[in-house]
N, C-alpha and C positions, 0 to 999 in steps of 0.2 A: 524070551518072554513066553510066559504062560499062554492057553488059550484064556485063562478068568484074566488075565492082566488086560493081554489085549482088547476083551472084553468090557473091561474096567476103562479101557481106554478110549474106547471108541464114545461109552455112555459119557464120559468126559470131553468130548471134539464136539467139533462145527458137525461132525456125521449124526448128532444125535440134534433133531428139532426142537429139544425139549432145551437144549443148553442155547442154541441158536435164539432162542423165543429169550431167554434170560440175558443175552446181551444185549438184543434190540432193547426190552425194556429196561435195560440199566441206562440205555444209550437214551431214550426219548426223554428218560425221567433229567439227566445231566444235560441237555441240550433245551430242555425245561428251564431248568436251574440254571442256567447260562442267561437264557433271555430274563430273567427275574433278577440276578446279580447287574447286567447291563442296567435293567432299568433302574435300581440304585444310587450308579456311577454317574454323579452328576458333582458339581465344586462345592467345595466346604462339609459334603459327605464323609463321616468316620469310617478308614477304611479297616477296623478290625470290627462293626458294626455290618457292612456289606458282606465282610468273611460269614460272619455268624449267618447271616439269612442265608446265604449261598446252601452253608450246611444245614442249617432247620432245614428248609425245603426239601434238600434231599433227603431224609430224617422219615420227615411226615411223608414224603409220595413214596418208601419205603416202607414203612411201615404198617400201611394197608393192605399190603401183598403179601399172598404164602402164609396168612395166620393161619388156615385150618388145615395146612402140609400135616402129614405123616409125622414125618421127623422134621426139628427146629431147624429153619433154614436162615443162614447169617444172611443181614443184607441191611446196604448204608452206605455213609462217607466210603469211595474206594482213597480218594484223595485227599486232604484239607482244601476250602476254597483259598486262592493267594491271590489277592492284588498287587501284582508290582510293575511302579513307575516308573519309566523315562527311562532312564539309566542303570536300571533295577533289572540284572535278569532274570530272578523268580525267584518262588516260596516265600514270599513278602505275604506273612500272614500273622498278624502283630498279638500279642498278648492284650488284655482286657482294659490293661491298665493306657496303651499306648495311645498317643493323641493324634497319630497322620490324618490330616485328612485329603483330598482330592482337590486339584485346581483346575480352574477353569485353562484347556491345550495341555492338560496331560496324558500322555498317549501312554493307557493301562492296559496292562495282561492280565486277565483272569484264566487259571487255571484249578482245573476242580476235576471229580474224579466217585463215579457212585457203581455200587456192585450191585446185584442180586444172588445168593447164594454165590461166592468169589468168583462169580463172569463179571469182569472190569470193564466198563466203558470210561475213557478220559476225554475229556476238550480242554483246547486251549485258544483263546481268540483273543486278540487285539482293538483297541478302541480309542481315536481320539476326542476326549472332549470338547468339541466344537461341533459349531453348526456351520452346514456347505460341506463342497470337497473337499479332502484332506491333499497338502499341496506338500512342496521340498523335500527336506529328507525325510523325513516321519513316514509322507508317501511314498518314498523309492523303499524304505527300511520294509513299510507292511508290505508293497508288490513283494518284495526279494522272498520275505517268509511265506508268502502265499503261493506265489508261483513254484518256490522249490517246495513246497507241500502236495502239489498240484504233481509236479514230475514225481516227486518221492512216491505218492500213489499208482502211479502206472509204472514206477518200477521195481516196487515192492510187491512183486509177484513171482511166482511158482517158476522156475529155472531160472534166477534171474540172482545175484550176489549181490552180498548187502556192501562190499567193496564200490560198489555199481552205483551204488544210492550214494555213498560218501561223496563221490567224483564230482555225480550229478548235480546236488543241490549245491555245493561251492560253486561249480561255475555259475549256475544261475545267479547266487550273490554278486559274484563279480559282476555281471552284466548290469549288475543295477550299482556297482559301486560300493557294494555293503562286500559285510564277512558274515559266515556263519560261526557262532560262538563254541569257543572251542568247550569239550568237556560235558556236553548235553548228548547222552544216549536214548537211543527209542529200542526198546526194549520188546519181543515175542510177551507176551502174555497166555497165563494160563489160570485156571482155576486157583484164588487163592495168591497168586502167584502175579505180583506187578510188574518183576523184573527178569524174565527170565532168562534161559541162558545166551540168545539168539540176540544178538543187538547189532546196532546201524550205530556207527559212528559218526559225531556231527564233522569231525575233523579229524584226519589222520596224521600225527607225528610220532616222530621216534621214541618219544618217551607215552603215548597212550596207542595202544595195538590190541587190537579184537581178533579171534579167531575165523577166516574168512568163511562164511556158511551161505547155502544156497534156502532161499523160502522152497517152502513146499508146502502144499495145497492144507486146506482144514488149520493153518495156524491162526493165530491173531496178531494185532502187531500195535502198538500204541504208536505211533510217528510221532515225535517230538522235532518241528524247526523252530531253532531259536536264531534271527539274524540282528546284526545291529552294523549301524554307521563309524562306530570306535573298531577298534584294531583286533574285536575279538576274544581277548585274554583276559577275561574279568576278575578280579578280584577280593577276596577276604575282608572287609573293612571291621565287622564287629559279631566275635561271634554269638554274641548277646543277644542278638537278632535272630539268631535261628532256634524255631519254635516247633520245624516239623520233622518227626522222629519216623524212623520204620524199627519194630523187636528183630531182632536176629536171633531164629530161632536156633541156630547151631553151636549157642556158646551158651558156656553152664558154669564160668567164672563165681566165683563164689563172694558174695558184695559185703564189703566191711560194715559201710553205716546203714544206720536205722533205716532215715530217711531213702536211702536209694530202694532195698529192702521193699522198702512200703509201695515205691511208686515200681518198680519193675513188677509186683505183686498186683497191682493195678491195671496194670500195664497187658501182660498175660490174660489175665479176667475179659478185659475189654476191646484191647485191639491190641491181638496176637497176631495177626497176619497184614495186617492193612497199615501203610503212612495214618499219623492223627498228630492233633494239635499240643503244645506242651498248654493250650485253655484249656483243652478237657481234663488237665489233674487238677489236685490241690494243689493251688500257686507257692502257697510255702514251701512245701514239703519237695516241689517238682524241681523249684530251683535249686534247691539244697541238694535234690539228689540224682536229679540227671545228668551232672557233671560224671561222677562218679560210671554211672552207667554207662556213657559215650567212652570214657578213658579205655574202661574195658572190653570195649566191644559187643556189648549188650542190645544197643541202641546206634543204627547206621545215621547221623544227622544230616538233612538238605541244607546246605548252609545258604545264607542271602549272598550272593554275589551281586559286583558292581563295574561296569563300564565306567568308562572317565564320566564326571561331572558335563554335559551338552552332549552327549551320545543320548543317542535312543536306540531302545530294542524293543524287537516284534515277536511274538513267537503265535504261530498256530499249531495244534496237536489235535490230533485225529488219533478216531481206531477205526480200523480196517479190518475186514475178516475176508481171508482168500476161501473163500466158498468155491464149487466144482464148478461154476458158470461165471466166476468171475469173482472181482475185487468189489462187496459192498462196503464202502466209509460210513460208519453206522452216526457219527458222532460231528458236527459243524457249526457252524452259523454264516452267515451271507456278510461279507464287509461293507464296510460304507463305502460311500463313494472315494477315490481315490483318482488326483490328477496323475501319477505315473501310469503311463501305460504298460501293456506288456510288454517285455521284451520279444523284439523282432529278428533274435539269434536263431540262424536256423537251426542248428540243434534240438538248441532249447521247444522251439516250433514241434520241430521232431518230437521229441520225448511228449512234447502234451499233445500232441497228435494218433499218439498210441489209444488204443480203446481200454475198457476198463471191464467191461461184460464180456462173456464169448458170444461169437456172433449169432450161431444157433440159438433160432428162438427169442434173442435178447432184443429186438431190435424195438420191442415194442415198448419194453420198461427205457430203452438209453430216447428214446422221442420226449417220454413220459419226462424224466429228467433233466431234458434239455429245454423244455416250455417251462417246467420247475424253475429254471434258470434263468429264463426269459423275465420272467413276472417278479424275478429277485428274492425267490423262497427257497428255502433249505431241504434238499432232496436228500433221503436218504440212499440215493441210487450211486451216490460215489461221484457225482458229478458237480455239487452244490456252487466250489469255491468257483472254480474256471467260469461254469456258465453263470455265475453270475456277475465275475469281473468283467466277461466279454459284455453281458447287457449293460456295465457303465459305461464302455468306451464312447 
């Protein structure tokens, strides 16, 4: 590598303050939009109406930012918002025309995802509609994704194998009884870049293997747990359902009809780098010709998967930035109350007994955190979920 590469590269990292300042603020603005989608999700609410506000918000708290930059700096949706229920393990993010709406004891995942100039920050949080504590499985389901979210963070750091993370957060499932669903990756991030090469596998079998890689310091990292009370192995049911696309920018296939033509040309213009909705085209034209464009590899789609029919799944997601003093989770929100307790596996004890800051110096920001926690507010010091499940107990 060049000295301008490296150079290039560093103006690119967590070593530059300027890119640092641009994920926090992607992160406040989506942890924003988190609590505004929440407030929403309430019974008989249209859930492709709570998607739209998700993304307006981000929209508009975007788009007052960076207007009088130098050079045009992208910045917006990094994600589509997706409501998906009960049995629904994600990307439930419905077209205009659809009619779901929300029931009263439907335990919802909102997942969303906003950039500034492509510094991605993602959330994902879980939510029962009820009032009081969330009690049986739904509760043991949200502990499992929470707590191994909770370990995933202190062990998704700098000499540490992302083999390590796999291991870890399955067993913490089992202790509660649940499984971690197979087939959901948490992915390195980088500029532009949602998926990059470095990924944590939710589940390791013979037939899905990642190349084993050690974190190292100045990465980012999106953690994705998805856990549920069914067996894990979700399923396909309708691929008519799946509405959110990512370009793929490495394939130059040459498209027969009109219609795909039109909408891949669309497509490029406006979201060449980032997941978006198949609402943001012309409905006609999109479904005519996104077929076409998925066949050939134009377009990567998230398809809706599903757990048996009385399963429920949780998922929490976070972003993390291994910073030189430590692990900040830039991105959360505080759970409801929950009757499962933590598990009292010493391990498990173990692993969230690791610290998350270096101790140098740090002792006065992990205090700050832990009162955050106390009081049931969302800290961005990397400590939000744990201390504040400890304050339900």
């Amino acid at each position: 590598m060049s000295s301008d590469d490296e150079r290039d590269e560093q103006e690119l990292s967590l070593t530059s303050p300027e890119v640092v300042t641009k994920y926090k603020t992607a992160a406040e603005i989506v942890n924003k939009a988190l609590q505004v989608v929440l407030a929403e999700c309430k019974p008989k609410a249209k859930i492709v109406d709570i998607c739209e506000k998700g993304d307006a918000f981000i929209k508009e708290q975007t788009a007052s930012m960076y207007k009088n930059a130098k050079k045009k700096i992208e910045r917006g949706v990094a994600f589509p918002t997706c409501i998906s229920v009960n049995n629904t393990v994600g990307h439930f993010s419905p077209l205009a025309s659809d009619e779901s709406v929300l029931e009263d004891g439907d335990m919802v995942k909102i997942d969303m995802g906003c950039h500034i100039d492509g510094f991605i920050a993602l959330v994902g949080h879980t939510h029962v509609l009820q009032e009081g504590p969330v009690t049986g499985r739904k509760a043991d389901v949200i502990r499992a994704a929470n707590t191994a979210a909770d370990v995933a963070l202190r062990l998704v750091r700098p000499g540490k194998k992302n083999t390590e993370v796999t291991e870890a957060i399955q067993k913490v499932a089992r202790a509660y009884d649940c499984k971690i669903v197979e087939g959901v990756l948490s992915h390195q991030m980088k500029q532009h870049v949602i998926d990059g090469n470095k990924v944590v596998l939710s589940v390791s079998s013979p037939e899905t293997t990642v190349d084993e890689v050690e974190f190292e310091e100045n990465e980012v990292y999106a953690i994705d747990i998805v856990a549920s009370t069914g067996d894990g192995k979700p399923k396909l049911l309708d691929e008519k359902q799946t509405t959110i696309y990512k370009k793929d920018e490495s394939v130059n296939y040459q498209l027969k009809m009109k219609a795909s033509r039109f909408i891949i040309s669309e497509i490029k213009q406006n979201f060449p780098r980032m997941p978006f909705t198949a609402r943001s085209l012309e409905e006609k034209r999109a479904r005519l010709g996104l077929v076409e464009c998925v066949n050939h590899g134009h377009l990567q789609p998230y398809p809706v998967l599903y757990e048996k029919p009385g399963d429920f799944v949780a998922q929490i997601k976070f972003t993390v930035l291994l910073m030189p003093n430590g692990s900040d989770r830039i991105t959360s929100h505080t759970l409801q109350e929950l009757g499962t307790k933590i598990s009292e596996d010493p391990e498990i004890q173990g692993w969230l007994a690791l610290g998350i800051k270096k101790k140098k110096g740090g002792g006065k920001k992990k205090k700050a955190a832990k009162k955050a926690g106390e009081k049931g507010e969302a800290s961005t010091e990397a400590e939000p979920m744990d201390a504040s499940s400890n304050a339900q107990e």
